[in-house]
MDTraj code that builds the backbone (N, CA, C; nanometers):
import mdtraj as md
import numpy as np

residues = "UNK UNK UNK UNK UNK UNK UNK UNK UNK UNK UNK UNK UNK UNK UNK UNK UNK UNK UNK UNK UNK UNK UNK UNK UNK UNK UNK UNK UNK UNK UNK UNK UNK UNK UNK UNK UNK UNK UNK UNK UNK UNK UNK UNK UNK UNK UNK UNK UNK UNK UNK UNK UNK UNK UNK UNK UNK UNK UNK UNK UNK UNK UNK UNK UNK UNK UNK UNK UNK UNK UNK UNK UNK UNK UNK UNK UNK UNK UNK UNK UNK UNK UNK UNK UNK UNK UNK UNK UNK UNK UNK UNK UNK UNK UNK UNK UNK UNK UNK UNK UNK UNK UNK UNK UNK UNK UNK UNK UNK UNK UNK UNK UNK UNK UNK UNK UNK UNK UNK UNK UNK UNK UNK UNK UNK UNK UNK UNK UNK UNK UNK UNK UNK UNK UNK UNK UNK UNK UNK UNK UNK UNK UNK UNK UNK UNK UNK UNK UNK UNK UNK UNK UNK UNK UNK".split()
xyz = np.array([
    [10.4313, 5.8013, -0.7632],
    [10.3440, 5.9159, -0.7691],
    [10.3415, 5.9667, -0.9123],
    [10.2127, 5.9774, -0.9721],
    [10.2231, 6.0710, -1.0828],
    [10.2058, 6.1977, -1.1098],
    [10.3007, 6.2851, -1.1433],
    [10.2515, 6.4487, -1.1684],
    [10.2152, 6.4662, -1.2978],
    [10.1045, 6.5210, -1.2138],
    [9.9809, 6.6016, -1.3603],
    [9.9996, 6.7606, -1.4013],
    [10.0068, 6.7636, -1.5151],
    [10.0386, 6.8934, -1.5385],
    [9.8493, 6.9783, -1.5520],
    [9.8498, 7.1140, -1.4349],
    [9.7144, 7.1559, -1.4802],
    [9.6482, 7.2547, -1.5433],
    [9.7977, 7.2918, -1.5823],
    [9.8053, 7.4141, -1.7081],
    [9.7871, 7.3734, -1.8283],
    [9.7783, 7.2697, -1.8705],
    [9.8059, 7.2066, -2.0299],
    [9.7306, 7.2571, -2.1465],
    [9.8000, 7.3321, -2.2753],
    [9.7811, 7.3575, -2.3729],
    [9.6739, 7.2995, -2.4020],
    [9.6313, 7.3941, -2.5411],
    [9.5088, 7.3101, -2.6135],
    [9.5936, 7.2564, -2.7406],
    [9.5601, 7.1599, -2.7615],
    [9.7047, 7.1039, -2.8800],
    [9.6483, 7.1827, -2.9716],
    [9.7508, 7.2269, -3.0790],
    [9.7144, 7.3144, -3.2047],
    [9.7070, 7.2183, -3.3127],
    [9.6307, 7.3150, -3.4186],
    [9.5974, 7.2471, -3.5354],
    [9.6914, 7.2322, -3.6461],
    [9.6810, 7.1265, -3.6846],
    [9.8244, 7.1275, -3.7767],
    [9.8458, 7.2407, -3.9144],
    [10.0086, 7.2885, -3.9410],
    [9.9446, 7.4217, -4.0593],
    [9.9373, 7.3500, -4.1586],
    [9.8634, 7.4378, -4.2719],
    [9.8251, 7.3355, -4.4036],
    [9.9684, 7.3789, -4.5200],
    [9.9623, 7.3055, -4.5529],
    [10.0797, 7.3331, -4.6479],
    [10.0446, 7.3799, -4.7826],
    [10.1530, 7.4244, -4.8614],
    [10.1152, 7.4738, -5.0423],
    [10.0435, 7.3938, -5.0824],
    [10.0542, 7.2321, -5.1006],
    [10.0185, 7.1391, -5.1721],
    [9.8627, 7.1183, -5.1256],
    [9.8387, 7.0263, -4.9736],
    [9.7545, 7.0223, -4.8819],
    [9.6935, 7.1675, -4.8643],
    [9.5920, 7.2514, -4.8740],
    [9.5820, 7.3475, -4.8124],
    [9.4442, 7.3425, -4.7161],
    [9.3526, 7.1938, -4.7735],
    [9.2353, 7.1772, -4.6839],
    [9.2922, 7.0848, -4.5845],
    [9.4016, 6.9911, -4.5443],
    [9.4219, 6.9202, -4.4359],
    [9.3965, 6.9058, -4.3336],
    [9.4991, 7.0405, -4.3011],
    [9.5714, 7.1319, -4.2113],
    [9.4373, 7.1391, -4.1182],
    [9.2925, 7.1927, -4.2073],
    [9.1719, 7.2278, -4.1310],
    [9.1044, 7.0947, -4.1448],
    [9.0812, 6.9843, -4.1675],
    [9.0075, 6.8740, -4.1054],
    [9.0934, 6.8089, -3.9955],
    [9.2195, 6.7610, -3.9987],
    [9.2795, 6.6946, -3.8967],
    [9.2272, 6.7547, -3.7800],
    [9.2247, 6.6838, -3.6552],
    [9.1687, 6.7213, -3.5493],
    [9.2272, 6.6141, -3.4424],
    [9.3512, 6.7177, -3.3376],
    [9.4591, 6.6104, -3.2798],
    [9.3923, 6.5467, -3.1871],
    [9.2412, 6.6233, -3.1542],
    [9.1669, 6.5455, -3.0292],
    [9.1213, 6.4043, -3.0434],
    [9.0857, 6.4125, -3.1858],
    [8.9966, 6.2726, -3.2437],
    [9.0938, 6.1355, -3.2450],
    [9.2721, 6.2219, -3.3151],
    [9.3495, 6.0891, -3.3386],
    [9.3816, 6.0669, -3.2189],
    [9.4450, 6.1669, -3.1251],
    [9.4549, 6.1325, -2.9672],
    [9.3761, 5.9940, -2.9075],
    [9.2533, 6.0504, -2.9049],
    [9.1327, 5.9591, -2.8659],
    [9.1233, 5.8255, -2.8845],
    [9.1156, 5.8268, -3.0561],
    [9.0838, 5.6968, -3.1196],
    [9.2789, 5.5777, -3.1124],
    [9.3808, 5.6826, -3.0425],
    [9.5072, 5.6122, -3.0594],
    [9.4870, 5.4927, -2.9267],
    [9.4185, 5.5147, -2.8380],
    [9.4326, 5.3999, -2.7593],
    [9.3800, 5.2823, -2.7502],
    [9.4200, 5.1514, -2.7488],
    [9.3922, 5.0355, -2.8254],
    [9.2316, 5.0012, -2.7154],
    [9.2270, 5.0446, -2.6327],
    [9.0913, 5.0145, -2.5217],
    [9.0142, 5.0949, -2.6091],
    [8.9942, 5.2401, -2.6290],
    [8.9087, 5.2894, -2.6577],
    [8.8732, 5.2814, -2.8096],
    [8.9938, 5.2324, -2.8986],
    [8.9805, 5.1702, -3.0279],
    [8.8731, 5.0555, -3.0399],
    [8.8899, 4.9723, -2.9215],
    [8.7971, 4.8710, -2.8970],
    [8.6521, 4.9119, -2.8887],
    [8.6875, 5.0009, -2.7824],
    [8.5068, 5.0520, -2.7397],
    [8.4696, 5.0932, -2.8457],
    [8.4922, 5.1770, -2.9187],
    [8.4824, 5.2586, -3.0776],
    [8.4091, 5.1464, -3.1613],
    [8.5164, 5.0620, -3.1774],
    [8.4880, 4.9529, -3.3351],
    [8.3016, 4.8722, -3.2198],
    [8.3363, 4.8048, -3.1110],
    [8.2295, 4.7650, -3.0866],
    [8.0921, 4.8725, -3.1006],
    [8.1049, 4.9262, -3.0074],
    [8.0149, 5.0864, -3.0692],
    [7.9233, 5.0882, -3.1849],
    [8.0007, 5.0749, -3.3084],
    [8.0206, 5.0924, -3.4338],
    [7.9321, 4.9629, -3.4684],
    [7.9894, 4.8477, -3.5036],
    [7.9770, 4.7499, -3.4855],
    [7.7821, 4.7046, -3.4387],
    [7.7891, 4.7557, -3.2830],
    [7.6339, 4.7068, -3.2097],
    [7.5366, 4.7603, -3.3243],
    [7.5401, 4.8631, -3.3295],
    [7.4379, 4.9695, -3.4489],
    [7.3720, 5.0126, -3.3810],
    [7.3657, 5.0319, -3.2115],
    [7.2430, 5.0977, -3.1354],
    [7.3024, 5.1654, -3.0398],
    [7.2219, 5.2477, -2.9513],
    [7.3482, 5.3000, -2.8374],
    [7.3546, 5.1938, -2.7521],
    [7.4649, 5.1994, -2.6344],
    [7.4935, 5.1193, -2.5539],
    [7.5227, 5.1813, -2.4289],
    [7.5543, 5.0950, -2.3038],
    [7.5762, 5.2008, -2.1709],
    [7.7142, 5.1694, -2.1566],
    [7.7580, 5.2036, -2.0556],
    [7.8855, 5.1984, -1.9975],
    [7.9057, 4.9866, -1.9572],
    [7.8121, 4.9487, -1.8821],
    [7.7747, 4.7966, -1.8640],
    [7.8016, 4.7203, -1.9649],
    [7.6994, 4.7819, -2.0745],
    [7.7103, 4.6560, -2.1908],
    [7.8375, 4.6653, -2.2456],
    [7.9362, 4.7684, -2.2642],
    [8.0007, 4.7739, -2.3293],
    [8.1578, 4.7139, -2.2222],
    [8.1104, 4.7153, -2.0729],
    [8.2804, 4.6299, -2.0159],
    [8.3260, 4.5946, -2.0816],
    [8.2254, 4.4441, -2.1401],
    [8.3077, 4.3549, -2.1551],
    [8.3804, 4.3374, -2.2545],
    [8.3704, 4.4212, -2.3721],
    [8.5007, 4.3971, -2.4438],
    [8.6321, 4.4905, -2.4367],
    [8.6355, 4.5191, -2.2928],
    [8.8012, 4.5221, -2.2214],
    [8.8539, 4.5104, -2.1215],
    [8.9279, 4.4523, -2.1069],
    [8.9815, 4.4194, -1.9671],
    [9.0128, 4.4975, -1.8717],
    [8.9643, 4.5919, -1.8664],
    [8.9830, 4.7285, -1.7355],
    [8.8739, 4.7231, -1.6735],
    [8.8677, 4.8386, -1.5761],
    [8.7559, 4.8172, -1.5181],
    [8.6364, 4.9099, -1.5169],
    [8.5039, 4.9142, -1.4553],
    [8.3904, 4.9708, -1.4827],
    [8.4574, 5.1645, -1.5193],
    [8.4685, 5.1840, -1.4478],
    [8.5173, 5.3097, -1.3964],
    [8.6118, 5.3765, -1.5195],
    [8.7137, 5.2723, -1.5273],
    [8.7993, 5.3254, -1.6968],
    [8.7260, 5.3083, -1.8004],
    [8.6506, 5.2089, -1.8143],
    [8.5324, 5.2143, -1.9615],
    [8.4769, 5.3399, -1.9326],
    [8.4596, 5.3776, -1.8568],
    [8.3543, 5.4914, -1.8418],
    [8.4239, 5.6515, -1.8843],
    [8.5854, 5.6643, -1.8139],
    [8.6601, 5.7479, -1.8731],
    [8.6644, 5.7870, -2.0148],
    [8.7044, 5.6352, -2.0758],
    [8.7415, 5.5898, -2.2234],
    [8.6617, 5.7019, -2.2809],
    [8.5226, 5.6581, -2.2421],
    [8.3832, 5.6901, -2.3879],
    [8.4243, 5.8433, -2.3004],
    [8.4081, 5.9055, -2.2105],
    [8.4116, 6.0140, -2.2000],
    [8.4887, 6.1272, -2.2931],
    [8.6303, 6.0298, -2.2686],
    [8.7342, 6.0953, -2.4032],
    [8.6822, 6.1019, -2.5064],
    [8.6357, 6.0166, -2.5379],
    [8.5997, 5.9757, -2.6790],
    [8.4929, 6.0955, -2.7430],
    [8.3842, 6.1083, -2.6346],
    [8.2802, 6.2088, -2.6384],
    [8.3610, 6.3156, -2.6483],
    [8.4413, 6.3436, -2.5889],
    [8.4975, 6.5150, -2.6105],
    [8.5488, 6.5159, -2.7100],
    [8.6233, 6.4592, -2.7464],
    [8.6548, 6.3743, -2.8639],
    [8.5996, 6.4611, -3.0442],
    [8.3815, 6.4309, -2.9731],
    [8.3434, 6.4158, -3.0818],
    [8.3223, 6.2991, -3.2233],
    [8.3844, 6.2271, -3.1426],
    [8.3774, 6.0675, -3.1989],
    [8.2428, 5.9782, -3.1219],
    [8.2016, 6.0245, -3.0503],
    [8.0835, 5.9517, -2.9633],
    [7.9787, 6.0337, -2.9492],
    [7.8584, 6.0577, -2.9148],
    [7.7194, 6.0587, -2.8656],
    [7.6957, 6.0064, -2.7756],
    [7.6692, 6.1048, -2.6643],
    [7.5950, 6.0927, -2.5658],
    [7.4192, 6.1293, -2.4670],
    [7.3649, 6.0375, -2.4296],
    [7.2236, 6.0706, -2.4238],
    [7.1949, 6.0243, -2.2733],
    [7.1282, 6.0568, -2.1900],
    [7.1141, 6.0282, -2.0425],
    [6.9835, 5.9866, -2.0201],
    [6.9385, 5.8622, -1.9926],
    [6.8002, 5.8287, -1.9793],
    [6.7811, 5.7116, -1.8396],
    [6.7237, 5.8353, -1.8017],
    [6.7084, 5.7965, -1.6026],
    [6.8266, 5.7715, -1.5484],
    [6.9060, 5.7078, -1.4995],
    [7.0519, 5.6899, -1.4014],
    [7.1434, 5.6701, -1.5574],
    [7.1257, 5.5931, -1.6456],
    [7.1794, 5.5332, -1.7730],
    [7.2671, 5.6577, -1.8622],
    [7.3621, 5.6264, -1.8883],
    [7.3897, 5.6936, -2.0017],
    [7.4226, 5.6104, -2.1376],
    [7.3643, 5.6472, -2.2234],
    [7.3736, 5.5593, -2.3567],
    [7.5022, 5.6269, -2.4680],
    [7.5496, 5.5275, -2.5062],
    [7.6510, 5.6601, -2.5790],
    [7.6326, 5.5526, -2.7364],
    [7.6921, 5.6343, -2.8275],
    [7.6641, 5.5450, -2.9995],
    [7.7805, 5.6631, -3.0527],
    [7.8001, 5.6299, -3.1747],
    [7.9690, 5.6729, -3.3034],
    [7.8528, 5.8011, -3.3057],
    [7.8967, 5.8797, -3.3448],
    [7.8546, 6.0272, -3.3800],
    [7.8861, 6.0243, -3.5196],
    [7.8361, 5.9339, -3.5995],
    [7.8459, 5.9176, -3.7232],
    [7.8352, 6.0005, -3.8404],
    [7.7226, 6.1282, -3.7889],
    [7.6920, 6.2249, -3.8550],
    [7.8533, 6.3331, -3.8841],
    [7.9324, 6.3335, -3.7669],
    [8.0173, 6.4451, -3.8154],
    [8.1707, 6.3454, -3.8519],
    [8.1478, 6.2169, -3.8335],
    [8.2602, 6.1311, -3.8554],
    [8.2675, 6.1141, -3.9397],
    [8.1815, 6.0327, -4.0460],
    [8.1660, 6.0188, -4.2172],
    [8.2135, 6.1167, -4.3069],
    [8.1971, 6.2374, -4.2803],
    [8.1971, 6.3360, -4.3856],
    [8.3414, 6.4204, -4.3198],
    [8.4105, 6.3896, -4.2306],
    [8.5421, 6.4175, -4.2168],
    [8.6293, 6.3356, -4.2755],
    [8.6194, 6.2152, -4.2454],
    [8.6814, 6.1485, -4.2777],
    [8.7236, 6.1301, -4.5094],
    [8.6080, 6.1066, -4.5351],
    [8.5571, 6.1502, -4.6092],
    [8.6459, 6.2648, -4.6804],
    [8.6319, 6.4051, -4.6206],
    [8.7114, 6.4982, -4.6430],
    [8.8262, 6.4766, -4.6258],
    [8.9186, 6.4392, -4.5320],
    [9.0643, 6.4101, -4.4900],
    [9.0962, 6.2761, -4.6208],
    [8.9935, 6.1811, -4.6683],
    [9.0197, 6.1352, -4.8047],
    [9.0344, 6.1662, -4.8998],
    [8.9676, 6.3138, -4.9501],
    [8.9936, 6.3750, -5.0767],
    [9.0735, 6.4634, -5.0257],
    [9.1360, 6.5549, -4.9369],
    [9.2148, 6.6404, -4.9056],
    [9.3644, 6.5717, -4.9354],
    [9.3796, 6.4125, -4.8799],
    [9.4991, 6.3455, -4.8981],
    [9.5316, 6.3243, -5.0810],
    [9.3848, 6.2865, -5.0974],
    [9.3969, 6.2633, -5.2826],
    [9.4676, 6.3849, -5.3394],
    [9.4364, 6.4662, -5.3073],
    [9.4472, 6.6532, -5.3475],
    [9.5968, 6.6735, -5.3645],
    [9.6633, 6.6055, -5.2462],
    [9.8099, 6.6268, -5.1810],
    [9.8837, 6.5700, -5.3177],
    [9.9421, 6.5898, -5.4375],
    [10.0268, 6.5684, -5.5429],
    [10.1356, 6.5951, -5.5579],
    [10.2465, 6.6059, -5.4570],
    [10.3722, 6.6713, -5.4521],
    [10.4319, 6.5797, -5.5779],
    [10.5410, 6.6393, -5.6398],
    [10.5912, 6.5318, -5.6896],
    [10.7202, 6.5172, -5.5980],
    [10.7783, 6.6107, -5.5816],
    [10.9067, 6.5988, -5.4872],
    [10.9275, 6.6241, -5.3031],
    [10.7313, 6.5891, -5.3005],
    [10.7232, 6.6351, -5.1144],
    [10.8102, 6.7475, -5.0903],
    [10.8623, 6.8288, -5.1673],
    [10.9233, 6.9119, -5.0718],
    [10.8516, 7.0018, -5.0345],
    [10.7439, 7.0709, -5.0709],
    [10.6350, 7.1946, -5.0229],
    [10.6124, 7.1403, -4.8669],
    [10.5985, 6.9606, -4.8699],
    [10.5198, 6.9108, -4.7523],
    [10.6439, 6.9200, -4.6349],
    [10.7251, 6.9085, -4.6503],
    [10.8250, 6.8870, -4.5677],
    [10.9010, 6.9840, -4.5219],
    [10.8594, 7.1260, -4.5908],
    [11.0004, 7.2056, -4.5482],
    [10.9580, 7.2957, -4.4330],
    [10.8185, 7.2223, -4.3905],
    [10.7945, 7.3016, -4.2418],
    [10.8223, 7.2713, -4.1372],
    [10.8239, 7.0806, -4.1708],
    [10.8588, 6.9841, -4.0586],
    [11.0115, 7.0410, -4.0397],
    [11.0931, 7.0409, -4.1781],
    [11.2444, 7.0397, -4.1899],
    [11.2919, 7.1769, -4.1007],
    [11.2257, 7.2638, -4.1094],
    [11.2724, 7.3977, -4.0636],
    [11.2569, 7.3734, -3.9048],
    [11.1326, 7.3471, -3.8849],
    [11.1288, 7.3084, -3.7091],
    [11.1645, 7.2591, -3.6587],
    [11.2572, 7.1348, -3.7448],
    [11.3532, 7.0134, -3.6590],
    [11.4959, 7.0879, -3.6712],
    [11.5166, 7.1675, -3.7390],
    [11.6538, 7.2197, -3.7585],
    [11.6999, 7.2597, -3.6406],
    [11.8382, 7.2065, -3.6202],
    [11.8824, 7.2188, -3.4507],
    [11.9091, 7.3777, -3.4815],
    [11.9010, 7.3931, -3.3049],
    [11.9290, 7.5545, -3.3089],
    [11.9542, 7.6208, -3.1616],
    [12.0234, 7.7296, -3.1173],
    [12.0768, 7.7338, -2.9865],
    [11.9437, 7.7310, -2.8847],
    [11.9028, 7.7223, -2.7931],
    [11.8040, 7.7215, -2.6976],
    [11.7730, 7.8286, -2.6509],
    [11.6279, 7.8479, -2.6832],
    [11.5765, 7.9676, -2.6650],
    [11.5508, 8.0578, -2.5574],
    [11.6068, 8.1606, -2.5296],
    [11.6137, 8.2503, -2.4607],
    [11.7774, 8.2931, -2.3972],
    [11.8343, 8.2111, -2.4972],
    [12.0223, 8.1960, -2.4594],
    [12.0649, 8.2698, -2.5742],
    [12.1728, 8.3731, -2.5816],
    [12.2185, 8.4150, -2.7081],
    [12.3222, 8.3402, -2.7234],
    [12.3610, 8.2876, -2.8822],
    [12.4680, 8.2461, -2.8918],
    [12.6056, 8.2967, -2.9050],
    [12.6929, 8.2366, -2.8746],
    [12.8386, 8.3078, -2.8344],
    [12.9470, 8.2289, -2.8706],
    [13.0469, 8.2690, -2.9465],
    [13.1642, 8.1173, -2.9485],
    [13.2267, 8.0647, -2.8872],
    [13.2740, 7.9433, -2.8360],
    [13.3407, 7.9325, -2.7133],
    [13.4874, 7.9688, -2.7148],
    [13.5231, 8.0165, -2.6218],
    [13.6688, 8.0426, -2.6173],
    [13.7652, 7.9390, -2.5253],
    [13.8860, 7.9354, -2.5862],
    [13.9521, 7.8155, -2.5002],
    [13.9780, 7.8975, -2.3746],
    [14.0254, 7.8651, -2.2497],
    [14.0442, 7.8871, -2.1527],
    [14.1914, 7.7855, -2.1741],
    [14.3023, 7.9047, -2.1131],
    [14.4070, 7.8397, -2.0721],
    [14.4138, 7.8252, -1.9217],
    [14.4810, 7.6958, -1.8950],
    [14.4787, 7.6246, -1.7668],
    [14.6124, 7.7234, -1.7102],
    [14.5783, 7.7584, -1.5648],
    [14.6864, 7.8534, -1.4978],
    [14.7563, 7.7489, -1.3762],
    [14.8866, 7.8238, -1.3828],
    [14.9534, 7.6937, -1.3247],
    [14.9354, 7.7787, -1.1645],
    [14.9372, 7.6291, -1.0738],
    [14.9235, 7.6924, -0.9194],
    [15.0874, 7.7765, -0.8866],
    [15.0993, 7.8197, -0.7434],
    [15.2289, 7.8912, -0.7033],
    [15.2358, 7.7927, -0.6114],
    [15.3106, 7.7417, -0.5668],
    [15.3382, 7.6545, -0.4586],
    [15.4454, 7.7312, -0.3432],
    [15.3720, 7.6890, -0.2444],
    [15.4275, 7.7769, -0.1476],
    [15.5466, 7.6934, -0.0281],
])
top = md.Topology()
chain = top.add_chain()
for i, resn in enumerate(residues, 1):
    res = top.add_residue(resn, chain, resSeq=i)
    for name in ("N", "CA", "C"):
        top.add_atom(name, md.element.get_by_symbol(name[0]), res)
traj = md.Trajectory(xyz[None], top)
């Protein structure tokens, strides 16, 4: 059985750092989410690739799942914002949403150029602070005390 969680967060945006300060605002965890799975990586590059829109059909066959999960895939993908979608009679045609993909990407290229640390430490000391172990939250911390062992009375 799998449990689904149906409360789930909206993932947050990453913060921008001293160095980085445009990053922080192009990254977008929905897009890498999306584009991280090697099926829908597929559907993507073919997509890309055809140069025209395509339906859910034409596009099966380059993955081995079935009608129904291709169809999920591009859905993600569309929310995504990595895809275009258009509905013509029963059909849905979907194509790269090229218009807002290019010029992010694009941006997340000169934003990385931008990034000049010489000693990464500006970049790191946010990661470093948040990984820093620390007592669990909503517990106050306290020192432990030994407990001496009490001997029984035997009767």
């Amino acid at each position: 059985m799998t449990q689904v969680r149906k409360n789930k967060a909206a993932p947050s945006r990453p913060r921008a750092s001293r160095c980085c300060p445009n990053l922080g605002d192009l990254l977008d965890p929905r897009l890498f989410r999306a584009l991280a799975d090697a099926n829908r990586l597929s559907l993507f590059m073919r997509l890309a690739a055809c140069g025209k829109p395509c339906t859910v059909g034409e596009l099966n066959s380059c993955c081995p799942v079935d009608l129904s999960v291709v169809s999920r895939h591009l859905a993600i993908l569309r929310e995504a914002e990595a895809l275009e979608s258009t509905k013509r009679g029963k059909e849905v045609y979907y194509r790269v949403n090229f218009e807002r993909l290019v010029p992010l990407m694009r941006g997340i290229a000169g934003a990385l150029e931008s990034c000049q640390c010489d000693t990464n430490s500006c970049c790191f000391s946010a990661i470093e602070s948040a990984a820093a172990p620390g007592p669990p939250a909503g517990r106050p911390t306290r020192p432990r005390t030994r407990t001496t062992s009490r001997k029984r009375k035997s009767s």
